[in-house]
Residue, then its C-alpha position, 0 to 999 in steps of 0.5 A: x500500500x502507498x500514501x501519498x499526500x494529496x494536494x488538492x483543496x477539493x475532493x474530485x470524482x475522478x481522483x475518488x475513483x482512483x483511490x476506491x480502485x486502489x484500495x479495493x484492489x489492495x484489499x483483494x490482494x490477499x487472494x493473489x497472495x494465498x495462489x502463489x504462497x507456494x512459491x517462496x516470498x523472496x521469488x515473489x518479490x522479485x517477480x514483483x520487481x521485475x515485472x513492475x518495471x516496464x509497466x511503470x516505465x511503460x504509464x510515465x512514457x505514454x504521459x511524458x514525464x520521463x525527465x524527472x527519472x532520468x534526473x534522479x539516477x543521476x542524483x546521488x542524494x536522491x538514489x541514496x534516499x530511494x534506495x531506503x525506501x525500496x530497502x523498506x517496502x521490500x521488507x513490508x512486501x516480504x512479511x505481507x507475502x509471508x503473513x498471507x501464506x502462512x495463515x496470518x491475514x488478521x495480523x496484517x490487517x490489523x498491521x495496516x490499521x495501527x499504521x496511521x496511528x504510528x504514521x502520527x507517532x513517528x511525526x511526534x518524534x522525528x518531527x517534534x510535531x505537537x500531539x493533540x490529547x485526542x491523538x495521544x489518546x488514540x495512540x494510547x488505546x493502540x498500544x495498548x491493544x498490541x500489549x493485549x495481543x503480546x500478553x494473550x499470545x505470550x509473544x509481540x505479534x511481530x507481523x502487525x508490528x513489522x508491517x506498521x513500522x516498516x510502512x511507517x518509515x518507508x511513508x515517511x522517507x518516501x516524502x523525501x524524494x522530490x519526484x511524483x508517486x509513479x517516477x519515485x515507484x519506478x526509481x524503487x524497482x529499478x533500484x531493486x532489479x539487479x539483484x532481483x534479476x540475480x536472485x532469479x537466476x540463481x533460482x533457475x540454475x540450481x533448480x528451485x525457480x518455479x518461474x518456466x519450470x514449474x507449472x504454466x499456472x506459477x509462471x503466469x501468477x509470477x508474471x501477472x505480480x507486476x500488474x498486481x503490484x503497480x497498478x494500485x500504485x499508479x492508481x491511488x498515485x493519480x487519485x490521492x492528487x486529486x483528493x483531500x486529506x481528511x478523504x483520504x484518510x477515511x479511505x485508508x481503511x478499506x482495504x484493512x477492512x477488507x482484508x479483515x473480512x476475507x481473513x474471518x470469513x474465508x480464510x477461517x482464520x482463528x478469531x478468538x474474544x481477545x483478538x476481538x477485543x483488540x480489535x475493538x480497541x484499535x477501531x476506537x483508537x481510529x475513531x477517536x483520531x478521525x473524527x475530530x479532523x471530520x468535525x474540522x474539515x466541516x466547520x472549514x466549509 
């Protein structure tokens, strides 16, 4: 998932629809994710790389906007900064393949609904942003599910954790990079293809690809994570320009949400009255921290 700040007044009916696609998209992903949890999550990954590339390339060459590519790879700061930020959302992407696999969804799920919360907390203390009781409160509340879920569990749920923090600072570095939401995806995956392409290789010499050796259904699946991957990214990079903040941040729960579903009612994961309740209280957290940005975002009308 990817949350770019959108720096629009107004929302837009084109940019809502973007944004909804994306996000739907993003909910559904964990089916994909549950086709190939076969194949290990590195090779998935690198499939993911390799095959994002030509259609981000392919999207900025039809709209023109090229330059902005051309000027970073040959800007060491902004290689430097990109290269963390491809080194972050290859990790979130490893434990999210790894957590749909193995029967964990509810974990990712709830991973991405602590994520704005912490997204406040780190402005808080790498920003020295002032926190409002409202946003204490809501970050209180959160934490205090994770230490529910630690305590029941008698270990941290490290996937939610993983996958909090590691979007977490990948959102807050990729507001780094001077370049637009497709052009810094596309810098990433460049970053990222020399090793996916030797890791590939790798795989295919010593037997252990499932890419053109094992059934024709696992290469198409590996083909088609390109399309899986950049297009929500490409989609919700247009639609976030287009909208407000406040809309935007309502509709980041959407795809958790679905998720979360799809984790309870299809998947059959366990949901035991503990998870329940701290899902209760993540839910409150997120209402605390919304409304109140509502409430202002309709006076100011």
């Amino acid at each position: 998932m990817n949350q770019i700040p959108a720096q629009q007044s107004g929302d837009s009916t084109r940019g809502f629809v973007f944004a909804l696609m994306a996000y739907i998209f993003w909910g559904f992903l964990p089916f994909y994710m549950k086709a190939v949890a076969h194949v290990s999550p590195l090779e998935v990954i690198a499939h993911r790389v390799i095959w994002s590339v030509p259609i981000a390339a392919a999207v900025l060459i039809i709209l023109g906007r090229t330059a902005e590519i051309r000027k970073a790879l040959t800007t060491p700061r902004m290689l430097a900064m990109a290269s963390l930020t491809a080194a972050l959302i290859t990790l979130n992407w490893g434990v999210y393949i790894w957590a749909i696999g193995t029967g964990r969804a509810l974990d990712a799920a709830l991973g991405y609904f602590i994520n704005p919360l912490f997204s406040i907390f780190l402005g808080a203390v790498l920003l020295k942003e002032k926190l409002s009781r409202v946003q204490i409160c809501a970050i209180a509340l959160s934490a205090s599910a994770v230490g529910l879920l630690t305590w029941h569990a008698g270990s941290l749920p490290w996937v939610s954790v993983a996958l909090t923090v590691s979007w977490g600072f990948y959102a807050f570095f990729r507001k780094t990079l001077p370049i637009g939401p497709t052009q810094g995806f596309l810098l990433e995956v460049l970053l990222l293809t020399p090793p996916a392409l030797a890791f590939i290789v790798y795989l295919m010499s010593t037997g252990q690809a499932h890419f053109m050796a094992g059934t024709p259904t696992d290469t198409w699946l590996l083909i088609a994570s390109g399309v899986v991957t950049a297009t929500p990214l490409i989609l919700y990079g247009n639609g976030a320009k287009l909208l407000k903040l406040s809309t935007i941040g309502i509709m980041q729960y959407i795809a958790p949400s679905i998720i979360f579903i799809i984790a309870i009612f299809v998947f059959k994961e366990p949901f035991d009255t503990v998870r329940l309740i701290a899902f209760i209280m993540i839910w409150s957290a997120l209402v605390i921290y919304t409304v109140p940005g509502l409430i202002r975002s309709r006076r100011s009308k």
